[in-house]
matplotlib code that plots the C-alpha trace (Angstrom):
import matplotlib.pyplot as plt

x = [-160.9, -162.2, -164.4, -162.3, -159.6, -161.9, -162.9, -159.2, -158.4, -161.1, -160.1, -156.5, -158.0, -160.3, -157.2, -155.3, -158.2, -158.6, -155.5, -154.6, -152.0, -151.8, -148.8, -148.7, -148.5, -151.8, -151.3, -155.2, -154.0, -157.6, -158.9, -157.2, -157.6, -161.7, -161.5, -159.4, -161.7, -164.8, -163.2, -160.4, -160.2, -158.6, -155.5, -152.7, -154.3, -154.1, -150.7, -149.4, -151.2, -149.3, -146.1, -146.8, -147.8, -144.5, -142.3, -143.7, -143.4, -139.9, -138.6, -140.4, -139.5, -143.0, -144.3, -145.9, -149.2, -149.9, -150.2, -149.3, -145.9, -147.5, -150.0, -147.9, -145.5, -148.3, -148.8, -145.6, -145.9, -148.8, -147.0, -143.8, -141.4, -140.9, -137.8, -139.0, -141.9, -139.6, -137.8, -141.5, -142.9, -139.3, -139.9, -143.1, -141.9, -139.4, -141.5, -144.9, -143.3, -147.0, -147.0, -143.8, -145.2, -147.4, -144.6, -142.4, -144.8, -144.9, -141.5, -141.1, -144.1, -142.1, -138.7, -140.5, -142.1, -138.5, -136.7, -138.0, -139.8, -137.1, -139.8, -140.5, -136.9, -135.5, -138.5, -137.4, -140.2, -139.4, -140.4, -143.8, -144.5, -143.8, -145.5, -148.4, -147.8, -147.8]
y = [97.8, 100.6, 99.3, 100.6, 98.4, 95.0, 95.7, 96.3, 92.4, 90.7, 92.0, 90.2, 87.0, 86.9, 87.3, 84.7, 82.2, 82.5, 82.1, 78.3, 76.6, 73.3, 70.5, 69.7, 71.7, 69.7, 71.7, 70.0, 66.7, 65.6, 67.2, 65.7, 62.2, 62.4, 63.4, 60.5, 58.1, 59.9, 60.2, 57.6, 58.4, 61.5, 59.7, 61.8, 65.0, 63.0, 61.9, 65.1, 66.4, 64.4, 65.5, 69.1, 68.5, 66.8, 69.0, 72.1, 70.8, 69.8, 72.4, 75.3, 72.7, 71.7, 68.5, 66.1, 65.3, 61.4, 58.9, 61.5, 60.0, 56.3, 57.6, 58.9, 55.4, 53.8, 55.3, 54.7, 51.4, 51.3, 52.4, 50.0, 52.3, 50.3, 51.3, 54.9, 53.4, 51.8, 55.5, 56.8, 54.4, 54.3, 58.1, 57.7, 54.7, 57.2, 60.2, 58.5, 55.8, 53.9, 53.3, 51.4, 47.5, 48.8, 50.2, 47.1, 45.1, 47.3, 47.2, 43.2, 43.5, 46.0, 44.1, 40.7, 43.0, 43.8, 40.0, 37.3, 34.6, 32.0, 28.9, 30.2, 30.4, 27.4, 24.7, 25.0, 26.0, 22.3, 20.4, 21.9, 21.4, 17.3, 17.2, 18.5, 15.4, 12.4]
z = [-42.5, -44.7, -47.5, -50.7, -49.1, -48.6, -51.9, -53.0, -51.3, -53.3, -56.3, -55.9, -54.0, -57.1, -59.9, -57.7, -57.4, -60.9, -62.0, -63.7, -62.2, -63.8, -63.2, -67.0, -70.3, -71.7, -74.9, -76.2, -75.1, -73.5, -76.5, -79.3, -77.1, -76.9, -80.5, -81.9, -80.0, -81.8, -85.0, -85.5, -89.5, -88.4, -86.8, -88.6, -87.0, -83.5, -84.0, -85.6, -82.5, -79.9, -81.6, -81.2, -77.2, -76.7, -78.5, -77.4, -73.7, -73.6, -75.5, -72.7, -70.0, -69.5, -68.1, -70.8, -69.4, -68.0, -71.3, -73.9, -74.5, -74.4, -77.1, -79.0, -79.1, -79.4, -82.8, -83.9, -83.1, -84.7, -88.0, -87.9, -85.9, -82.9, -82.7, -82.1, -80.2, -77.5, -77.0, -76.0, -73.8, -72.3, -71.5, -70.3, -67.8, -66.6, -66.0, -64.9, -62.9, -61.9, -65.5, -65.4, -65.5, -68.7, -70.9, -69.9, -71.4, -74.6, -74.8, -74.9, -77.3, -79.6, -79.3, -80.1, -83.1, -84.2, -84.1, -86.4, -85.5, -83.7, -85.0, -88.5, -88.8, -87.7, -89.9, -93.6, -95.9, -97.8, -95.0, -94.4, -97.8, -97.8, -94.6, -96.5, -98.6, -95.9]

ax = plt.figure().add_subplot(projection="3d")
ax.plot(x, y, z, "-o")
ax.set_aspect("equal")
plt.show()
């Protein structure tokens, strides 16, 4: 082999070997993860963050990176939405199936969230009250 053309072949190994070729569209998800635990106060940046990752990833048909859905419900659980919540870790039982036993269990946490206490409900206020008085 003549040396221009070695030369020529380790050029183009060293483009290919280079070249990233991840599984996931991260989109700064490790990033914006490390920076929420260092600086929680900024947690609308984080969650306006995660909502950027996702949508940018589905709509290229990308692969949300491991978690970033469960974050992200996570956050909306956080703020009430459970509803919304439960559609997030739903997706992220049903791409990152190992995580399945985890977002079940957020799931029965947000539904339990949703429904009214079955005890609170069923013991009129009254009655605490004159039990208060005995």
């Amino acid at each position: 082999m003549r040396p221009l053309h070695l030369l020529g072949a380790l050029a183009a190994l060293a483009l290919f070997g280079c070249a990233q070729n991840t599984m996931y569209r991260w989109g700064g998800y490790d990033e914006a993860l490390y920076d929420h635990y260092k600086n929680p106060q900024k947690r609308d940046e984080y969650v306006a963050k995660l909502s950027g990752i996702i949508q940018a990833a589905e709509a290229n048909g990308g692969v949300v990176p491991p978690g970033c859905y469960a974050e992200y419900g996570w956050a909306l659980y956080e703020e009430g939405r459970t509803t919304e919540a439960v559609a997030y870790f739903e997706k992220e039982s049903k791409h990152w199936p190992e995580s399945k036993t985890l977002m079940d269990k957020l799931i029965r946490n947000a539904a339990r969230a949703k429904a009214p206490p079955a005890a609170a409900a069923a013991v009129p206020a009254s009655s605490v009250q004159e039990e208060g008085k005995k």
